[in-house]
N, C-alpha and C positions, 0 to 999 in steps of 0.2 A: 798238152794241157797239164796244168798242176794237179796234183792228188785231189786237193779241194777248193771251194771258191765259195766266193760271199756273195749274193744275188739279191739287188734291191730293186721293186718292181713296183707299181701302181695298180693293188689287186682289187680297188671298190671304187666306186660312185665318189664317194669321198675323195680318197687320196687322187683319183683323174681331177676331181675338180680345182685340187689347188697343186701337184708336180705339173698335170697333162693341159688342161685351159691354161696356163698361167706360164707354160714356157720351161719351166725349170727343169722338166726332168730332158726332155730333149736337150738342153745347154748344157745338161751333165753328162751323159751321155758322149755330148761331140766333146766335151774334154775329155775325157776319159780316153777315145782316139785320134781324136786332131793338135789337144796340146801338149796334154802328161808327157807325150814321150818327147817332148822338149825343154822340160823342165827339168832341173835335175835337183829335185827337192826332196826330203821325207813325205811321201804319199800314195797310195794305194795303185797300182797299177789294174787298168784295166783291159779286157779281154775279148768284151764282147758289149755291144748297144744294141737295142731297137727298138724304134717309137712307132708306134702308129696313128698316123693323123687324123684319121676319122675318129677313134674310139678314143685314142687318145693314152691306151695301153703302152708300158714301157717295163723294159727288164734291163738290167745293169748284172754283165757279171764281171767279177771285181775283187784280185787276191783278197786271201784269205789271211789278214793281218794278224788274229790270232795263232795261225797253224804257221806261218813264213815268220814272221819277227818276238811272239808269243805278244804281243802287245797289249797293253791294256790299256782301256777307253775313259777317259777322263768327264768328270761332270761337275755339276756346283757344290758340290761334298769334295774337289781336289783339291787338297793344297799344290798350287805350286809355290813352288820353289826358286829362286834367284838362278840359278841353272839351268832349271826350266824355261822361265821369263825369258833368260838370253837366247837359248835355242830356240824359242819361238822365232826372237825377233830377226835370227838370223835368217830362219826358213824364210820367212815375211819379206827381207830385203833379197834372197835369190829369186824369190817370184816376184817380186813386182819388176824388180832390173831386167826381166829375162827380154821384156819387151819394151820396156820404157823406151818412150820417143819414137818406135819404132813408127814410120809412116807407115809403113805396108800393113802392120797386124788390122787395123781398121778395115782396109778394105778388102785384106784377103780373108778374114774373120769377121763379116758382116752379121755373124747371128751372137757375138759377144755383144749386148747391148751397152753404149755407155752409159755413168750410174746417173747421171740424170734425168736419161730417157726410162733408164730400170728401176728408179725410185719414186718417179713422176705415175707413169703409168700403171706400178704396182699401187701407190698412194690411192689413186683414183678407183683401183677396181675393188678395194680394201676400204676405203673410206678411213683412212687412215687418220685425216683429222678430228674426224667426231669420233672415234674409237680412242684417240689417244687422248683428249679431251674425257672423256667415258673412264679411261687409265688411273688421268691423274687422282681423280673420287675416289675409284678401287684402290689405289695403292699409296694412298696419300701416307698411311702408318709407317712407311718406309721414306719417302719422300725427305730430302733435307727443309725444314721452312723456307731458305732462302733462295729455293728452286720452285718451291707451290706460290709462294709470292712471285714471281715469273713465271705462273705458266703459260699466259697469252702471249711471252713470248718467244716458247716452242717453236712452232710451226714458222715465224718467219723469218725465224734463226736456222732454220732449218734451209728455208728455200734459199738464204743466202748462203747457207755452206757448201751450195751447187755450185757455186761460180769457181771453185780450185779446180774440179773436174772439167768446165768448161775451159778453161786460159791460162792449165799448167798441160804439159804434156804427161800422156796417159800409158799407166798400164794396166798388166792384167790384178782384177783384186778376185779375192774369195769372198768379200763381201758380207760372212756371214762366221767372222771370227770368233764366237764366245767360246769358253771353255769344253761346252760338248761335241764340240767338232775336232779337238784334238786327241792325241794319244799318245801313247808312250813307249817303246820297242823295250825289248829286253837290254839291248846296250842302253838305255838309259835318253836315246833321240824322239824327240818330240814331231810328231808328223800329223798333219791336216788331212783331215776327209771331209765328207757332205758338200761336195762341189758346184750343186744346183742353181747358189744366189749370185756364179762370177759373171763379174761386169766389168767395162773398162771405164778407169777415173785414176785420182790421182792418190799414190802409197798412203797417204794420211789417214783416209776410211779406214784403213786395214788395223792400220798400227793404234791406233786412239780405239778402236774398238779391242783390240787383243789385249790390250794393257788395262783398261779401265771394266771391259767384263771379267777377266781373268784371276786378277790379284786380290787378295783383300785389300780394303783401303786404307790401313797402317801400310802394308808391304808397297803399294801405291806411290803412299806418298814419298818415301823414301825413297825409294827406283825409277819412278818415270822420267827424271831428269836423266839420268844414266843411260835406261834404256834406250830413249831416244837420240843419244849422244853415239851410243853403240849403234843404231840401226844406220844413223847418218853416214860411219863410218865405214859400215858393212856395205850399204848403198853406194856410197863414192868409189869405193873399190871396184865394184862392180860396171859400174856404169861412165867414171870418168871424172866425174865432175861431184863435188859435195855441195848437197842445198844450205841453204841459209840456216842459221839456227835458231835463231829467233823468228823466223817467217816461218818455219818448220815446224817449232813450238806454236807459234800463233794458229797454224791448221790444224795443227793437233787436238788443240783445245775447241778449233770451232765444228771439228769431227764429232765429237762428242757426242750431239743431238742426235748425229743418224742412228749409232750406237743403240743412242734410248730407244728409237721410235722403231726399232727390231722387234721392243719386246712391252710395248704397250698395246702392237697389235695383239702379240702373243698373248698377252695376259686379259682383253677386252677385245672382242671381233664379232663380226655377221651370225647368227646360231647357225648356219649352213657349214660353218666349216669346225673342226673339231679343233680340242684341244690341242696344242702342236705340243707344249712342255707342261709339267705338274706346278702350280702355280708355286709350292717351295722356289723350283729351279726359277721361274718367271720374275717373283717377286724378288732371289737374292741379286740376280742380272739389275733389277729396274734400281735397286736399293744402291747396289754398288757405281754403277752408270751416273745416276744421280747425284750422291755424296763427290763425285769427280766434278761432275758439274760446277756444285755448290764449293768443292776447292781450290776451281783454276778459271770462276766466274766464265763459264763459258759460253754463256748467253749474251755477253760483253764482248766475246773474242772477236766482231767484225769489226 
């Protein structure tokens, strides 16, 4: 065992009701053993799971990214960087190719849910409609106008951006790419943690969420063409074949909404469950999310 280790658990009433009811920290857990050591990305190596199904109790232990890489933890206060940006997108395209297409990963990995069934069923236990609805009031000061003049068309821009996850072939996502879940090693590599919301669907979730929470939207608009030019490129390497680019771009942009509705839960939800982010972080996520929206009309994108 190493000197030291990082251990993240579900120690109240609270934290069981939304890692332990809700699946998440179990699904983290079995990556943590069943896939990390197949991937070969920037990301925490773990050591040890265990959930318990009646209480609902979970412990995660899980190198200690500070003491092994000296790393430092990135949040809505990061700049990244065009270097940065790139290495995200690279990590982005080794995980999602590690399984693409793969027939088996579905059935030998039946407790990876695909995002449909994990955006559908979370939606429903969350009430994610009337809370994001509830969202757009609270955080309309950030909101672009020409995204609050569309907002009853969220939700079924929303359900159509299910259909790439249905009727493109799937891989593994993270699902829950903003800026807090990344970090930074001391060489300078960019690596992913917080692995509770993976699901299996289609690269586009991943990437439209990394780029449009992550960047400011000057830095935005000038790189998303590129970035996703590089990701295509780092993909087809990997996998064989290179997607379309203009269809690529067109998922990208209709990605978008899942992006948002990460963090309208976050910013308006149930009083039963606590604050997950400080509304700073909540608000610059919806603000930026948003402003992408209103620049690449992405409520148009079906």
């Amino acid at each position: 065992m190493p000197g030291s280790l990082f251990t993240k658990s579900l120690p109240s009433v609270v934290t069981r009701m939304i890692g332990g009811f809700n699946g998440t920290a179990r699904a983290e857990g079995r990556f943590y053993m069943e896939l990390r050591p197949q991937i070969e990305i920037e990301a925490p190596v773990g050591y040890h799971a265990a959930f318990d199904p009646n209480t609902f109790a979970s412990i995660l232990l899980l190198e200690d990214l500070a003491a092994t890489k000296s790393a430092t933890f990135c949040n809505n206060k990061t700049y990244v960087t065009r270097a940065m940006a790139e290495d995200m997108i690279d990590l982005l395209a080794a995980l999602h190719a590690r399984f693409y297409g793969d027939s088996g990963f579905a059935t030998q990995y039946r407790w990876v849910a695909p995002y449909p069934r994990w955006f559908t069923i979370g939606a429903r236990k969350m009430d994610l409609e009337r809370y994001t609805r509830k969202a757009f009031d609270a955080a309309s000061h950030v909101i672009p106008q020409k995204v609050l003049a569309k907002r009853d068309a969220v939700w079924p821009a929303a359900m159509l951006a299910l259909a790439v996850h249905e009727n493109e072939p799937q891989g593994l996502l993270h699902s829950d790419v903003h800026i807090g879940n990344w970090y930074q090693t001391a060489t300078g590599k960019m690596g992913l943690c917080d692995w509770q919301c993976l699901s299996r669907g289609h690269w586009s979730r991943d990437v439209a969420y990394a780029v449009t929470a992550s960047l400011t939207p000057a830095d935005r608009r000038i790189w998303e063409k590129d970035l996703l030019v590089r990701y295509l490129e780092r993909f087809a390497a990997l996998i064989g074949a290179k997607p379309n680019y203009e269809e690529s771009f067109r998922n990208y942009r209709q990605q978008i909404v899942h992006a948002l509705l990460m963090w309208t839960i976050t910013l308006c939800h149930s009083p039963l469950l606590p604050n997950m982010q400080s509304t700073d972080t909540t608000l610059t996520m919806i603000e930026r999310i948003t402003t992408a929206m209103a620049d690449l009309d992405a409520l148009e994108a079906g």
